[in-house]
C-alpha positions as CSV (number, residue, x, y, z in Angstrom):
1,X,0.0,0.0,0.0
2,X,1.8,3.6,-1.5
3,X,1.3,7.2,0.7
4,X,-2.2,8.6,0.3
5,X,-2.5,12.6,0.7
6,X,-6.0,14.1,2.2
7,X,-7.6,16.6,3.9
8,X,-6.9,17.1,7.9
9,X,-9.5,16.3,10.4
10,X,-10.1,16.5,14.4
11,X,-9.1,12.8,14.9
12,X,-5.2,13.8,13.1
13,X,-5.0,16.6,16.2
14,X,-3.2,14.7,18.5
15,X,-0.7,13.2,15.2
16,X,-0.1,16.7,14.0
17,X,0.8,18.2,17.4
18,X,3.8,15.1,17.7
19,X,5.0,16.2,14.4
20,X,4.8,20.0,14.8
21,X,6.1,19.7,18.1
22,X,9.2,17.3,17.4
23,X,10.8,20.4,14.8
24,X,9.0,23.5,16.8
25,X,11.7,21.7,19.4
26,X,14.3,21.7,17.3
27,X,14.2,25.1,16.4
28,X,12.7,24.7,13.0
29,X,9.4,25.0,13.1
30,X,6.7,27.3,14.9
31,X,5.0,25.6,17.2
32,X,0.7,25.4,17.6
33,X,-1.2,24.4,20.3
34,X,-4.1,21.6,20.1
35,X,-6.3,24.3,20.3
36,X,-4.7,26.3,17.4
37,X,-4.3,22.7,15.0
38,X,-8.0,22.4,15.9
39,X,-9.2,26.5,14.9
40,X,-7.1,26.2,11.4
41,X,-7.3,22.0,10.8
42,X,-9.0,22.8,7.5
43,X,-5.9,24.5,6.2
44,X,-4.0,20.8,6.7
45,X,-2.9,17.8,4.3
46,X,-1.8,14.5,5.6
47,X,-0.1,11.9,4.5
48,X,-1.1,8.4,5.5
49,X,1.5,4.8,5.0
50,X,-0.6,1.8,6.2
51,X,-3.1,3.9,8.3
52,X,-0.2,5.5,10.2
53,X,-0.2,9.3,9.7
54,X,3.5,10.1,8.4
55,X,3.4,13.5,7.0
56,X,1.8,16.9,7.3
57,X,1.8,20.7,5.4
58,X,-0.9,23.4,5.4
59,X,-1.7,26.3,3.0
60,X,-2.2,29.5,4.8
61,X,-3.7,32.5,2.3
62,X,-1.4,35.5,3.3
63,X,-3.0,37.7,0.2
64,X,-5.4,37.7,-2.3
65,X,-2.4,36.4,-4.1
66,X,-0.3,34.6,-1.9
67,X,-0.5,31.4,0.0
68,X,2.2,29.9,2.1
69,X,3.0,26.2,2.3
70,X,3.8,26.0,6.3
71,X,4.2,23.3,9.2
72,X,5.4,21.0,6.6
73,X,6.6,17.7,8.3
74,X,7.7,14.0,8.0
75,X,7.8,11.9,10.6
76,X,11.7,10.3,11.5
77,X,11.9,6.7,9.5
78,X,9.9,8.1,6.6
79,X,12.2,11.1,5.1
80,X,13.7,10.7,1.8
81,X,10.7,8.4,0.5
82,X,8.5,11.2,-1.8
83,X,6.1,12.1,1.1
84,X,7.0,15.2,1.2
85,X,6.8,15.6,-2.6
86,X,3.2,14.6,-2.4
87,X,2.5,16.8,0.5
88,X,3.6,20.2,-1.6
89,X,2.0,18.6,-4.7
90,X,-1.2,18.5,-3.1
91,X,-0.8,21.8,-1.5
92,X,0.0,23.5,-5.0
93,X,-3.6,21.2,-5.9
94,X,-4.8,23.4,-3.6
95,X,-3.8,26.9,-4.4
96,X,-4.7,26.5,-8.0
97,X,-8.1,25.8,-6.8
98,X,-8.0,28.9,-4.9
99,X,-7.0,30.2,-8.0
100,X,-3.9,31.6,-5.9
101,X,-1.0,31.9,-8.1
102,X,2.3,33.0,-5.6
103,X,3.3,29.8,-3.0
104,X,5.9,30.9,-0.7
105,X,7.5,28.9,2.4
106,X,10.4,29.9,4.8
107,X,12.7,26.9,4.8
108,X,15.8,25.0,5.9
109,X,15.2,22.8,3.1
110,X,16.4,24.9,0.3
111,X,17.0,21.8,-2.2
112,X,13.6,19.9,-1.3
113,X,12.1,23.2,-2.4
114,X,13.7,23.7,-5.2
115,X,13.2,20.5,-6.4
116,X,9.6,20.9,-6.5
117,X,9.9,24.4,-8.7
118,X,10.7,26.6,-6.2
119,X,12.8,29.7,-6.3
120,X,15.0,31.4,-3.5
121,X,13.9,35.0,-3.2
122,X,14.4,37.7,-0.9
123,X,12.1,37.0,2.6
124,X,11.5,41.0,2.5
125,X,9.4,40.8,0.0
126,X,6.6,39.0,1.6
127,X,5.6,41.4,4.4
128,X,2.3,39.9,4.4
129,X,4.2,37.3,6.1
130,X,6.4,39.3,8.6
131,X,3.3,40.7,9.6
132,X,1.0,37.4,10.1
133,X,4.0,35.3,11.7
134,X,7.3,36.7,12.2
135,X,6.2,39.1,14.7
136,X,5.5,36.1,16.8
137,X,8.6,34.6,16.5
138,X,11.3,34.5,18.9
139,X,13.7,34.7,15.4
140,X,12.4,37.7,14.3
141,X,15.7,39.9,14.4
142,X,17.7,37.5,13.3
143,X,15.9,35.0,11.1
144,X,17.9,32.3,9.3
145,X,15.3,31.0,7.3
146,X,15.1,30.8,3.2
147,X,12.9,32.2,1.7
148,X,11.1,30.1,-1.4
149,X,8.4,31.1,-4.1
150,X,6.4,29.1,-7.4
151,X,4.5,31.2,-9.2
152,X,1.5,29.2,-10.9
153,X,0.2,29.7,-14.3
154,X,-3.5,29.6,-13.6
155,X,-3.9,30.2,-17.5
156,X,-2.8,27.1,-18.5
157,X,-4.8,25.2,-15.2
158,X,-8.1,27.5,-16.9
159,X,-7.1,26.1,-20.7
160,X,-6.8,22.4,-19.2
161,X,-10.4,22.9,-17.6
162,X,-11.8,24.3,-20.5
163,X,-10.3,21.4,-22.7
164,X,-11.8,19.0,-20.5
165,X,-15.3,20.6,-20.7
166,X,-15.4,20.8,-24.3
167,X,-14.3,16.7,-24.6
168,X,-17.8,15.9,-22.4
């Protein structure tokens, strides 16, 4: 049986709080409460391995034109095998369905990033960010984190759409 990606829901709380918490620990991730996970759980993917919950992400809208791909996680014994591939992919699924077309992350994970069509870009150029997040963060003044953006060609997701209408 291969990874299946899906939505979140209130029985993954408890699952996505382990994985958040094990980087938030490490320095790498922000952590959220139970009670946070459970105000923005529709914002999360999952990604499931023989009914065991292996892998998170969520999409958080930042603008009317920016989304960012956040609390993306694996759990240990399970990085390096695509999950996190299939994470972003379904969280790019998503932001073409909000018809979003700039994804941004802050990362450590530079490569990973740019391996799924990424590009490093300046991190001051997202203040919608700095504003929703950063201020929070105990990093602020002396963030380390690498800024990464895909733009999305919502014309050619509107031309596939329209293809497929006209073939029924």
């Amino acid at each position: 049986m291969g990874v299946t990606c899906r939505k979140a829901t209130g029985s993954d709380i408890d699952s996505l709080y382990h994985i958040i918490q094990g980087y938030a620990e490490k320095g790498i991730m922000l952590p959220r409460s139970r009670e946070t996970l459970a105000a923005i759980i529709d914002t999360f993917v999952v990604a499931e391995l023989d009914g065991q919950l292996v892998g998170c992400g969520s999409l958080c809208q930042l603008g009317k034109d920016l989304v960012e791909i956040r609390s993306l996680g694996i759990t240990e014994g399970h990085k390096g095998q695509g999950i996190g591939r299939k994470i972003v992919d379904k969280l790019i699924e998503e932001a073409y369905e909000l018809n979003i077309p700039k994804v941004m992350a802050l990362t450590y994970e530079v490569t990973f990033f740019e391996k799924n069509g990424f590009t490093v870009v300046p991190k001051e150029i997202f203040p919608e960010k700095v504003w929703k997040d950063c201020v929070h963060c105990k990093k602020q003044h002396c963030c380390d984190e690498i800024a990464v953006v895909r733009m999305l060609d919502l014309s050619a997701k509107a031309e596939t759409a329209a293809g497929k209408a006209a073939a029924l």
